[in-house]
PDB file as gemmi writes it, atoms N, CA and C in Angstrom:
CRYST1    1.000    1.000    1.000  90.00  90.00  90.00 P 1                      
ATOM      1  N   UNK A   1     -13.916 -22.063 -32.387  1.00  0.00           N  
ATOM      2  CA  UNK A   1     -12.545 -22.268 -32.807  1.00  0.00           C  
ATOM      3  C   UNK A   1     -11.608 -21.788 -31.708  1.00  0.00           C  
ATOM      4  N   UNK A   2     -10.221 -22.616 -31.956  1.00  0.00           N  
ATOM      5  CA  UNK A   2      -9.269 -22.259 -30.862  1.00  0.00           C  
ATOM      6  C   UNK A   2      -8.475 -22.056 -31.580  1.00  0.00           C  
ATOM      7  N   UNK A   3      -7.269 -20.865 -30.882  1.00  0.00           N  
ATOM      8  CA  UNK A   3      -6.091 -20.704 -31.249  1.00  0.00           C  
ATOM      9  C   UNK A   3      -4.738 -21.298 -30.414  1.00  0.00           C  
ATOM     10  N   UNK A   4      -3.461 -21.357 -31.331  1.00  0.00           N  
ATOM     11  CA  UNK A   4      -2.623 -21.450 -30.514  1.00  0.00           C  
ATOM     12  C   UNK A   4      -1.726 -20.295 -30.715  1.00  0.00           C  
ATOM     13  N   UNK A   5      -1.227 -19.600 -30.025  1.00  0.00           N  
ATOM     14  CA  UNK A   5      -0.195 -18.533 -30.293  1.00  0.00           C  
ATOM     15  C   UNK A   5       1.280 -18.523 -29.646  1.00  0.00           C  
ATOM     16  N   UNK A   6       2.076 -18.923 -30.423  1.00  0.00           N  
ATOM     17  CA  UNK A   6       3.624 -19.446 -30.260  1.00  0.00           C  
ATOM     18  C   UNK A   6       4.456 -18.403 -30.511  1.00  0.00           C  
ATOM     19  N   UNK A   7       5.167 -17.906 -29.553  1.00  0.00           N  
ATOM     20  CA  UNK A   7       6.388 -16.801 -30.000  1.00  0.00           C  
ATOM     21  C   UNK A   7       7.515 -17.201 -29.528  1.00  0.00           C  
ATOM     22  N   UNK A   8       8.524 -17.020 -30.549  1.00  0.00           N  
ATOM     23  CA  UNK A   8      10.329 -17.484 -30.817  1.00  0.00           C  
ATOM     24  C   UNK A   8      10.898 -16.438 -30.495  1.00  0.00           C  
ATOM     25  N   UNK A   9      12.297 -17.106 -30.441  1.00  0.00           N  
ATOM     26  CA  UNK A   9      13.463 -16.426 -30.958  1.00  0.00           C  
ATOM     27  C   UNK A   9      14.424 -17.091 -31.523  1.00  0.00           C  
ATOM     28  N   UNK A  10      14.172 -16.837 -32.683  1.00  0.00           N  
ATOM     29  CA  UNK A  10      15.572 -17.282 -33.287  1.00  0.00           C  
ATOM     30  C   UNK A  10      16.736 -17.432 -33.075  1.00  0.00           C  
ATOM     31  N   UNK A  11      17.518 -18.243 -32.877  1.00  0.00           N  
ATOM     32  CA  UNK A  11      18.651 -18.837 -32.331  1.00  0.00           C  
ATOM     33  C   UNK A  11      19.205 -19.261 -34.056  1.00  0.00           C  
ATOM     34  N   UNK A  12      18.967 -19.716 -34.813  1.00  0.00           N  
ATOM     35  CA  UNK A  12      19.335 -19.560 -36.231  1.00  0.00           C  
ATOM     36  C   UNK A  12      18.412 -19.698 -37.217  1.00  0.00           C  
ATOM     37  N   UNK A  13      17.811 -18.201 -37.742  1.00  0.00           N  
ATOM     38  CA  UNK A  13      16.815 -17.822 -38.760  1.00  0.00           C  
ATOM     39  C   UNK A  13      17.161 -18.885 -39.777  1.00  0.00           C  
ATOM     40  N   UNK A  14      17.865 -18.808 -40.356  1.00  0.00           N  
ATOM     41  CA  UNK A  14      18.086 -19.869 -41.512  1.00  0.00           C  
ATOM     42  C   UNK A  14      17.880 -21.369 -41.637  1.00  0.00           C  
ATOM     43  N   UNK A  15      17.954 -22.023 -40.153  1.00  0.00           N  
ATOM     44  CA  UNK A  15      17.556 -23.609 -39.773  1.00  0.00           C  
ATOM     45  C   UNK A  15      16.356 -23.339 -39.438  1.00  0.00           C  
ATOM     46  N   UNK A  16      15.306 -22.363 -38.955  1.00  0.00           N  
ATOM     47  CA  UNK A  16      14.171 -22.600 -38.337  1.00  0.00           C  
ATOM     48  C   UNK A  16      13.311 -22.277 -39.464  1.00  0.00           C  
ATOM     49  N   UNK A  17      14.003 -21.971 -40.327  1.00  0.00           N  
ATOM     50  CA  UNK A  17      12.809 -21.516 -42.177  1.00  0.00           C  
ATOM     51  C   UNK A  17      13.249 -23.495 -42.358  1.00  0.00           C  
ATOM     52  N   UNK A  18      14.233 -23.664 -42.583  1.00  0.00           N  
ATOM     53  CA  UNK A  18      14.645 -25.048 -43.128  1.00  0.00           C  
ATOM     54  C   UNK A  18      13.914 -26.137 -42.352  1.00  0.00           C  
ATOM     55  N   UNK A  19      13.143 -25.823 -41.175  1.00  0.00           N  
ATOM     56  CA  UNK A  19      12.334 -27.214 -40.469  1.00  0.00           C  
ATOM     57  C   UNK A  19      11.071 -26.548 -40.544  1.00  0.00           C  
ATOM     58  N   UNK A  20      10.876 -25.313 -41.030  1.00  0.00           N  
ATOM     59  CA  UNK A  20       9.370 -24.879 -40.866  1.00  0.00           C  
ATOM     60  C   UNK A  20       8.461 -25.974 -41.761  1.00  0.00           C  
ATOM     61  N   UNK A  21       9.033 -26.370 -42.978  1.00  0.00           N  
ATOM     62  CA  UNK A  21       8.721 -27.046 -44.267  1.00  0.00           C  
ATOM     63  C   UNK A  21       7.413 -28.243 -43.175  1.00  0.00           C  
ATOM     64  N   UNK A  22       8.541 -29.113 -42.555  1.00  0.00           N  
ATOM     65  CA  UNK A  22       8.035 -30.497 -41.989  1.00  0.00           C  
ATOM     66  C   UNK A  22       7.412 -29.980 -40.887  1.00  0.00           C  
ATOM     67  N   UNK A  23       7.527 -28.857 -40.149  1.00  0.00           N  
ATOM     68  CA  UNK A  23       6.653 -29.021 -39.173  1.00  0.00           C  
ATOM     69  C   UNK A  23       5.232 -28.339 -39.415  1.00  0.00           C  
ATOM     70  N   UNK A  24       5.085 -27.704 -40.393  1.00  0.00           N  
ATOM     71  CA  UNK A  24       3.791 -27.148 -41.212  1.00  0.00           C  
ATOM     72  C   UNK A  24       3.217 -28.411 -41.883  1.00  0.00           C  
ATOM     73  N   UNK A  25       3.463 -29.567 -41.987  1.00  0.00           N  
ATOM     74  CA  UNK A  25       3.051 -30.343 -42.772  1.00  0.00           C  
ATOM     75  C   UNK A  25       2.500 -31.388 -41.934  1.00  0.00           C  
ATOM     76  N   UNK A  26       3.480 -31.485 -40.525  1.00  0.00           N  
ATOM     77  CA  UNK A  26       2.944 -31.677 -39.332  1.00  0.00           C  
ATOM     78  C   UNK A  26       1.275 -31.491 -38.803  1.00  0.00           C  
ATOM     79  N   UNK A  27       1.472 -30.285 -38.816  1.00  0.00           N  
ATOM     80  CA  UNK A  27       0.555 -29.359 -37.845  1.00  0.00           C  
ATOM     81  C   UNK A  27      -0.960 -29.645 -38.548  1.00  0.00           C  
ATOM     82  N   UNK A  28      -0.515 -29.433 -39.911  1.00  0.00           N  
ATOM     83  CA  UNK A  28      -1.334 -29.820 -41.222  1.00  0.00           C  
ATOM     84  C   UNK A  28      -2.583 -30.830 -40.885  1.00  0.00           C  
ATOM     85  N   UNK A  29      -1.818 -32.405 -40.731  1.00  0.00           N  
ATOM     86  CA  UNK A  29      -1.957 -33.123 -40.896  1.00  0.00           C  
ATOM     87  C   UNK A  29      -2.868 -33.652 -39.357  1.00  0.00           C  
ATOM     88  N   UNK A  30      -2.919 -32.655 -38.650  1.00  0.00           N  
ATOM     89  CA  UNK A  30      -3.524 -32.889 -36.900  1.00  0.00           C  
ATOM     90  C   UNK A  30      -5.245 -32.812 -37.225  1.00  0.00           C  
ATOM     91  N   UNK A  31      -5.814 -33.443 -35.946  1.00  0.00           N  
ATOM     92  CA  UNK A  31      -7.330 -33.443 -36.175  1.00  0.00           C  
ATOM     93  C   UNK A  31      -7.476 -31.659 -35.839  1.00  0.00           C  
ATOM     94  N   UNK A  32      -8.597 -31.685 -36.747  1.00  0.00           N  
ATOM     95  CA  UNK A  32      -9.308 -29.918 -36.141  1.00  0.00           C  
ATOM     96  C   UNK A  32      -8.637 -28.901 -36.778  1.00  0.00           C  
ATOM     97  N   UNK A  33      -7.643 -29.235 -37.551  1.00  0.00           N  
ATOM     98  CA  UNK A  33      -6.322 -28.294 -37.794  1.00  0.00           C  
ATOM     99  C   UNK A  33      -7.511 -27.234 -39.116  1.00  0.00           C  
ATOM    100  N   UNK A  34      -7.426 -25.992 -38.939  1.00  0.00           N  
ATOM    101  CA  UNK A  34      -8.354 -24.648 -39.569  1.00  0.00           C  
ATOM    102  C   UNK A  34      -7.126 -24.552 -40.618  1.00  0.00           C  
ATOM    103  N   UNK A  35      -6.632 -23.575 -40.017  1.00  0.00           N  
ATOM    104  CA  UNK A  35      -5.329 -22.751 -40.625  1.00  0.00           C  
ATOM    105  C   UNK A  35      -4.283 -22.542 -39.458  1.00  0.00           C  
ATOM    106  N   UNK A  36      -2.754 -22.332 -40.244  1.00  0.00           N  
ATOM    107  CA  UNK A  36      -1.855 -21.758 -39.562  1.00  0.00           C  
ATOM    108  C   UNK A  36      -1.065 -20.853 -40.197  1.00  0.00           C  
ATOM    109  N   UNK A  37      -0.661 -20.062 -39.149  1.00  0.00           N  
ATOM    110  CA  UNK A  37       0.306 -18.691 -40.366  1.00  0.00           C  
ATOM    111  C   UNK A  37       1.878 -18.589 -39.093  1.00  0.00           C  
ATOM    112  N   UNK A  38       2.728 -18.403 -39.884  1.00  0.00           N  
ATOM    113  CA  UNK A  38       3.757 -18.348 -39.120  1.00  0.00           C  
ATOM    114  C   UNK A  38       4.508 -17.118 -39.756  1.00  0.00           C  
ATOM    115  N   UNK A  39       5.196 -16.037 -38.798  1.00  0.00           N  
ATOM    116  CA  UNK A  39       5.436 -15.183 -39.322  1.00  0.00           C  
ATOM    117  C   UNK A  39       6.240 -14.428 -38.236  1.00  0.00           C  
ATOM    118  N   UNK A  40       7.738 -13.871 -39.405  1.00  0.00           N  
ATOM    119  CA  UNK A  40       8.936 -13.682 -39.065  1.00  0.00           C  
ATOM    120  C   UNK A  40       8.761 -12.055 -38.602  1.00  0.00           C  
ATOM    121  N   UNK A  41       8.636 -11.821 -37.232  1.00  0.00           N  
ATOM    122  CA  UNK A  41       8.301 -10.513 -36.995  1.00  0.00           C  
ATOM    123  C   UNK A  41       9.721  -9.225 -36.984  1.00  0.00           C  
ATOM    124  N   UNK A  42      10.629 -10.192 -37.158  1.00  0.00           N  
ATOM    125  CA  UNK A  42      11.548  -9.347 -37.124  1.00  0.00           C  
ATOM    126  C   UNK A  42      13.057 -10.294 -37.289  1.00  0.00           C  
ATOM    127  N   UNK A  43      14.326  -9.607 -37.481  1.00  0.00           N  
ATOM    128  CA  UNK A  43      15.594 -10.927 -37.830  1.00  0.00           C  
ATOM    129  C   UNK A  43      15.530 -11.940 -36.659  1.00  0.00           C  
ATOM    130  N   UNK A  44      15.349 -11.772 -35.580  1.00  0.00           N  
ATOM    131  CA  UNK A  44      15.522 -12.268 -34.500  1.00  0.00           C  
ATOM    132  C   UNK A  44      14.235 -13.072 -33.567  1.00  0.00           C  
ATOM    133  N   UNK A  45      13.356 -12.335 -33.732  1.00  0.00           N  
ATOM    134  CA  UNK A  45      11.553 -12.895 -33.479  1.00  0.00           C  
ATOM    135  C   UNK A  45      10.572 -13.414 -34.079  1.00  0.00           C  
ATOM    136  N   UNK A  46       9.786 -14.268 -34.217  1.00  0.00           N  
ATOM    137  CA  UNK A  46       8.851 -14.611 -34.862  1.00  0.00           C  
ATOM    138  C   UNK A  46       7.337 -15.276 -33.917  1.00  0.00           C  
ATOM    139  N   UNK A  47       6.232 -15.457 -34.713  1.00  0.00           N  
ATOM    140  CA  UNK A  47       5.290 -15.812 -33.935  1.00  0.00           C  
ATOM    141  C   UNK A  47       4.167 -16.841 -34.773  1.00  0.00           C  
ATOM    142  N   UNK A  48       3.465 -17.720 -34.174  1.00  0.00           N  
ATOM    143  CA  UNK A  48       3.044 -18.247 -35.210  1.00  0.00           C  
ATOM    144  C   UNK A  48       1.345 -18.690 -34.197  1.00  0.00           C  
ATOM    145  N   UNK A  49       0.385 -18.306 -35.340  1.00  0.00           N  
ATOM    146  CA  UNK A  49      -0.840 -18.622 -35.047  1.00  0.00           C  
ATOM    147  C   UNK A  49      -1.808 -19.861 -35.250  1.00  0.00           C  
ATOM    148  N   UNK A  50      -2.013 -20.765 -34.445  1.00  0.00           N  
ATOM    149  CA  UNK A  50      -2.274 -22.078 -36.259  1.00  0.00           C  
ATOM    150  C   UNK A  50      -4.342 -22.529 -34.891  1.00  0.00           C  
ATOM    151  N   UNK A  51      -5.040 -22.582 -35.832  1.00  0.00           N  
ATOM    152  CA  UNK A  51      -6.185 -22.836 -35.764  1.00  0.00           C  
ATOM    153  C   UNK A  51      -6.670 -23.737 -35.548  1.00  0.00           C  
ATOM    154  N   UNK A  52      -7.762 -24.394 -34.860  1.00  0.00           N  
ATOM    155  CA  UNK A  52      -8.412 -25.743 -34.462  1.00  0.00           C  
ATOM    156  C   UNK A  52      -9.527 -25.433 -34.465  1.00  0.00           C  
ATOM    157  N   UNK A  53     -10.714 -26.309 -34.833  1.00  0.00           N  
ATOM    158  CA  UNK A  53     -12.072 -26.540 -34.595  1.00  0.00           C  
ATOM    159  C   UNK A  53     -12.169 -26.831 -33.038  1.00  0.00           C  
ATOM    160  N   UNK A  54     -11.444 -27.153 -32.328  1.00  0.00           N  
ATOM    161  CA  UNK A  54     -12.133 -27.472 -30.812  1.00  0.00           C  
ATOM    162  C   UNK A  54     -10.737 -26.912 -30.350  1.00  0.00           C  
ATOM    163  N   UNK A  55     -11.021 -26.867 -28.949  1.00  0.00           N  
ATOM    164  CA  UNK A  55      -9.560 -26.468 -27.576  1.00  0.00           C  
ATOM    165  C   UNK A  55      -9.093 -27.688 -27.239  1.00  0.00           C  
ATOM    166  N   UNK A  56      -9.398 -28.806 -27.756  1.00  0.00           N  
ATOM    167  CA  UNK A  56      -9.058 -30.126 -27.251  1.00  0.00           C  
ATOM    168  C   UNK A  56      -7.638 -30.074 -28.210  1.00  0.00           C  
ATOM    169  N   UNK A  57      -7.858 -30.365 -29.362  1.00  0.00           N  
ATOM    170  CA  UNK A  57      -6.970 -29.800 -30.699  1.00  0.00           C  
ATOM    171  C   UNK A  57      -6.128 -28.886 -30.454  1.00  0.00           C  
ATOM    172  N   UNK A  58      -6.310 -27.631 -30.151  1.00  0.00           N  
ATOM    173  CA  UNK A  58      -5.407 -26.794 -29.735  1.00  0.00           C  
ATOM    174  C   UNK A  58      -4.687 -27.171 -28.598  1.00  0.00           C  
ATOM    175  N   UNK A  59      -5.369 -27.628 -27.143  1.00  0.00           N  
ATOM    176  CA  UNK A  59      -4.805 -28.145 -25.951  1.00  0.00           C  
ATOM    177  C   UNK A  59      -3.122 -29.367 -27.240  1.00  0.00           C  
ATOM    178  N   UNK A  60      -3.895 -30.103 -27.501  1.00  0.00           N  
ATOM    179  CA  UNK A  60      -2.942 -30.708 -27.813  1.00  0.00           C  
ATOM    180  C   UNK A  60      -1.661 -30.527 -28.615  1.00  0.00           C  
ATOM    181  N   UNK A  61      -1.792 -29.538 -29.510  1.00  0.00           N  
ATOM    182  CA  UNK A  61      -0.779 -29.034 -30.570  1.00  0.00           C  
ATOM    183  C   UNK A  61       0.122 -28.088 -28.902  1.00  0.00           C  
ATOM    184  N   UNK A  62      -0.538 -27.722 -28.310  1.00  0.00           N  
ATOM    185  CA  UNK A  62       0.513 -26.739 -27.027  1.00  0.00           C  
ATOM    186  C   UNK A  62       1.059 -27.928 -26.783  1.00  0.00           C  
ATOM    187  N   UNK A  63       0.123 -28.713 -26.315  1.00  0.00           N  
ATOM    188  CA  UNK A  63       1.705 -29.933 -25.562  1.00  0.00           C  
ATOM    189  C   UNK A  63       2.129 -30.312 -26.386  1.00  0.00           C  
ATOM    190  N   UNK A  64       1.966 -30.136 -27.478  1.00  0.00           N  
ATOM    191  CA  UNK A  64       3.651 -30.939 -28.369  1.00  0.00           C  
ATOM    192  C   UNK A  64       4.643 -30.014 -28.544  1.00  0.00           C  
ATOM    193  N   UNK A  65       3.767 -28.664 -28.495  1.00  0.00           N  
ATOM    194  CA  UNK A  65       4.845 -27.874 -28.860  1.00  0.00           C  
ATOM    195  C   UNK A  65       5.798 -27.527 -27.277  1.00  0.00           C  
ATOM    196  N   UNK A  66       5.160 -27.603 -26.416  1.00  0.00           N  
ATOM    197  CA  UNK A  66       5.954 -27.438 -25.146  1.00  0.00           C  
ATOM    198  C   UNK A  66       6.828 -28.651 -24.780  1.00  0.00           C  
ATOM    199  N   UNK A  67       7.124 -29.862 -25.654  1.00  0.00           N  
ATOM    200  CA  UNK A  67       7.826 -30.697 -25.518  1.00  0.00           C  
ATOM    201  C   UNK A  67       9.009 -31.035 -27.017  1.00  0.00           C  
ATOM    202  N   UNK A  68       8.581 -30.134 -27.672  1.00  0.00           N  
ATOM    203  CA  UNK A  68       9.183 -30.129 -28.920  1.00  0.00           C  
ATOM    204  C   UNK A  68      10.928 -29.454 -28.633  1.00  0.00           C  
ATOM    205  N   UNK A  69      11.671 -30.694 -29.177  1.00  0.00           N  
ATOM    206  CA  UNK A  69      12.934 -30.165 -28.783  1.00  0.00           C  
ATOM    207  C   UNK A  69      13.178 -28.931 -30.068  1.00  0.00           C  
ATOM    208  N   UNK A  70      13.830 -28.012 -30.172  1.00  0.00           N  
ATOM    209  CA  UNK A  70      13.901 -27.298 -31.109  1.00  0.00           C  
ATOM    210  C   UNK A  70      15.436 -26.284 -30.562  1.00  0.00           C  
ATOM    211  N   UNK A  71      16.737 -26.662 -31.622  1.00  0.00           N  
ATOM    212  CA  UNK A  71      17.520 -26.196 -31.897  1.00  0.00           C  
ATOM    213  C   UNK A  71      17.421 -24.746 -32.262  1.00  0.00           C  
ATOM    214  N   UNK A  72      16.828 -25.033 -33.077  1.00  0.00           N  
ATOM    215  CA  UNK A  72      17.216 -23.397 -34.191  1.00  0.00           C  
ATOM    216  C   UNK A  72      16.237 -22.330 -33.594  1.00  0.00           C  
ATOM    217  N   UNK A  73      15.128 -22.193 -32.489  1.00  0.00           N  
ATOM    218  CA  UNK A  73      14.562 -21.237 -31.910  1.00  0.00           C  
ATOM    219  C   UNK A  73      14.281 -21.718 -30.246  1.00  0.00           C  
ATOM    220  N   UNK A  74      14.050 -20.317 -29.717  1.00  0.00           N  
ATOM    221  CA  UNK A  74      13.768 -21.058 -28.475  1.00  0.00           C  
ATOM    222  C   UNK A  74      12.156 -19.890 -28.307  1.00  0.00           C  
ATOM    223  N   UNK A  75      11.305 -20.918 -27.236  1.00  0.00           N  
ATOM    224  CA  UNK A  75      10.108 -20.853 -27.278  1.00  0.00           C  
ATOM    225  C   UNK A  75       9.736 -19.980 -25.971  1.00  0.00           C  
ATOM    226  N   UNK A  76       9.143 -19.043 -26.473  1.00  0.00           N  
ATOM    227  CA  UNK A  76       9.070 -17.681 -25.314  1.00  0.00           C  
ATOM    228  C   UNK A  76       7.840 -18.127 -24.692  1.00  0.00           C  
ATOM    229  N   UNK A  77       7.147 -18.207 -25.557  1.00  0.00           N  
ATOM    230  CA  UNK A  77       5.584 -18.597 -25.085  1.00  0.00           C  
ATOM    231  C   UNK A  77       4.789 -19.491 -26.263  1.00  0.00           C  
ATOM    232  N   UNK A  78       3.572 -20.105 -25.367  1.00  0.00           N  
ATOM    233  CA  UNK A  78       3.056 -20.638 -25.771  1.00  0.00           C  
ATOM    234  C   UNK A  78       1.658 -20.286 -25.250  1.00  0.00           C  
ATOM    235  N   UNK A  79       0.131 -19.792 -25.619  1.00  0.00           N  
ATOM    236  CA  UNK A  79      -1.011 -19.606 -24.833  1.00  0.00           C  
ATOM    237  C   UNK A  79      -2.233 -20.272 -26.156  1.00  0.00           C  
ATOM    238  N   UNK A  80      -3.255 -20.725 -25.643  1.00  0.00           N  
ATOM    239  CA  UNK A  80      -4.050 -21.183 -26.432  1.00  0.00           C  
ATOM    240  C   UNK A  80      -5.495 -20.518 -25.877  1.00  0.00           C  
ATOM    241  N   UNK A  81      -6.191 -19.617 -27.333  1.00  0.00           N  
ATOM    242  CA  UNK A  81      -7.257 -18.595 -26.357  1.00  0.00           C  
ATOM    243  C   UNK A  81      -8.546 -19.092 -27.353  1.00  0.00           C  
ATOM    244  N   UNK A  82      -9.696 -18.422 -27.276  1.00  0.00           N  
ATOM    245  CA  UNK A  82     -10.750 -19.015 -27.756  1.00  0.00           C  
ATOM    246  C   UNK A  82     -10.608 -17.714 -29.343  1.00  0.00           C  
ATOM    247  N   UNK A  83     -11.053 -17.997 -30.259  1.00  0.00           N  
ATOM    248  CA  UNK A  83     -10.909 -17.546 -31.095  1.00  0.00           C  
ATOM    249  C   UNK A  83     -12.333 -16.550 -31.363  1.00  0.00           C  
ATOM    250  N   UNK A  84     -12.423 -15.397 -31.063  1.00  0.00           N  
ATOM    251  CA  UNK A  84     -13.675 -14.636 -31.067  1.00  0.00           C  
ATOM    252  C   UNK A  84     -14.363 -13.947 -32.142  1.00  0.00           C  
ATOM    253  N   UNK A  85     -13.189 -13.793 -33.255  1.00  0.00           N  
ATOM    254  CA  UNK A  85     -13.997 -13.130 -34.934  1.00  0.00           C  
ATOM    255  C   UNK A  85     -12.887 -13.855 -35.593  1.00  0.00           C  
ATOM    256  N   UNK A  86     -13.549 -13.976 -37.141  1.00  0.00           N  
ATOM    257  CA  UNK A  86     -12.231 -13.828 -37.921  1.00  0.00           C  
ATOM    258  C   UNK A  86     -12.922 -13.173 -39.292  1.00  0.00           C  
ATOM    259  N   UNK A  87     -11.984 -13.290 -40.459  1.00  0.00           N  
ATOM    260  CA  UNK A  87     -12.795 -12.819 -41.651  1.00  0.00           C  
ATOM    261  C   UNK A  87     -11.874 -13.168 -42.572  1.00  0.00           C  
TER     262      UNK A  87                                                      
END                                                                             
């Protein structure tokens, strides 16, 4: 399994809960897609983890997300690592 690990900043908390809806349903809907968790680390930061059966899957969810126009946060990082335990 691969991960992708995405960290924000909120530019407006309140629009980026209001598009989380469609783009979770998005992400959802991708080949390989495990799980994803997205989570508001603070008023201003957030980070979000979302899962793939292969790095091909993950490779690909990074490039959308590194081309994803997005208003309401801006995108600090983006890294996709091999996923080594879970439970």
């Amino acid at each position: 399994m691969y991960a992708v690990v995405i960290t924000v900043t909120f530019e407006d908390r309140s629009a980026a809960a209001a598009e989380l809806e469609g783009l979770v349903s998005q992400v959802n809907g991708m080949p390989g897609f495990r799980a994803g968790y997205w989570v508001a680390l603070s008023e201003d930061k957030g980070t979000s983890m979302i899962v793939f059966d292969s790095e091909d899957s993950a490779r690909a969810l990074a490039a959308m997300a590194e081309n994803a126009p997005a208003a309401a946060v801006t995108t600090e990082s983006i890294e996709v690592g091999e996923v080594l335990a879970n439970a």
